[in-house]
Structure formats: C-alpha cells, structure tokens
C-alpha positions in Angstrom: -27.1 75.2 -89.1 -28.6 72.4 -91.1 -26.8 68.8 -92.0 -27.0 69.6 -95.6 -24.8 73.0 -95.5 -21.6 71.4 -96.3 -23.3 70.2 -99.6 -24.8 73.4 -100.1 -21.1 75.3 -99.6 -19.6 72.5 -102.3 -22.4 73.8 -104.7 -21.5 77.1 -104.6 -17.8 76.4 -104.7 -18.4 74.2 -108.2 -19.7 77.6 -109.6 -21.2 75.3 -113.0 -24.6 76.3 -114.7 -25.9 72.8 -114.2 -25.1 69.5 -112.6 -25.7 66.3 -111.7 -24.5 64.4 -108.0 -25.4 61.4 -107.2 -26.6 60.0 -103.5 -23.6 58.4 -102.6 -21.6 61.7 -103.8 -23.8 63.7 -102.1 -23.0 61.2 -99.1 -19.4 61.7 -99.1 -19.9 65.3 -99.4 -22.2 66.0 -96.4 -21.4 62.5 -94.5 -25.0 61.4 -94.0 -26.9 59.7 -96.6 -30.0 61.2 -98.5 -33.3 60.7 -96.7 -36.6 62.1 -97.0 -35.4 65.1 -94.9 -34.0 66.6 -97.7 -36.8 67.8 -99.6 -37.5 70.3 -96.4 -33.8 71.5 -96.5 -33.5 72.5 -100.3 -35.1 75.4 -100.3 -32.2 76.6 -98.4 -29.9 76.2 -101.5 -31.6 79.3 -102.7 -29.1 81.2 -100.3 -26.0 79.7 -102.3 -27.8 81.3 -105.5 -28.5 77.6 -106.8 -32.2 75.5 -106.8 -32.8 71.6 -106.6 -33.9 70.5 -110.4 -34.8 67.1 -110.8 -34.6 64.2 -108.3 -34.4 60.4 -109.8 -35.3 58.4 -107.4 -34.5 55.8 -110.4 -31.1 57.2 -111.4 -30.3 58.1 -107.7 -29.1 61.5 -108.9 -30.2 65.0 -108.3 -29.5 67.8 -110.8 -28.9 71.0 -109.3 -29.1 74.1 -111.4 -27.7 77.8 -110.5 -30.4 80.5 -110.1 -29.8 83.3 -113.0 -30.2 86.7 -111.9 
C-alpha cells in the first residue's frame, strides 16, 4: 500500500482527460503534504490508467493526464 493511493483512487474517480491539483489539494486528498517522495510513487498512477504530466514547483501544481489506450 503506498501513502499516495488515496490520491491515486480520487484520480481515477474524476475520470477527466486532463487536470490540474494543486499541493495543498493534493494534501487534503491524501492527508500528508507533497515531498520529494513522490516522484518514486508516480509511476504507480499508471495502474489507475493516468500518468504524472508536469510538476511546477513555481505554480505548486501538478497536472495529471489519463493514459489513452
């Protein structure tokens, strides 16, 4: 079980094309803030059918798009 599957399960639920969360969203979601960890736990979004686009440090967003079969 990892501490980013509740995020991962909200992904799948939203069912969009594309979109964008933002740390603190992703925070309320999963209940931990974002750390460095989570660049060794996206990969596992590939399960759920969706992949980790772009990550703004900047914008403190991450865009997350489904995978197209």
């Amino acid at each position: 079980m990892s501490k980013y599957d509740s995020l991962w399960e909200y992904i799948k639920a939203d069912g969009s094309k594309s979109f964008k969360l933002s740390f603190d969203e992703i925070q309320n979601i999963t209940g931990i803030p974002i750390d460095h960890s989570f660049l060794k736990h996206k990969k596992e979004l590939a399960a759920y059918k969706y992949q980790v686009g772009k990550i703004s440090m900047k914008e403190q967003t991450v865009i997350f798009n489904r995978i197209d079969e």
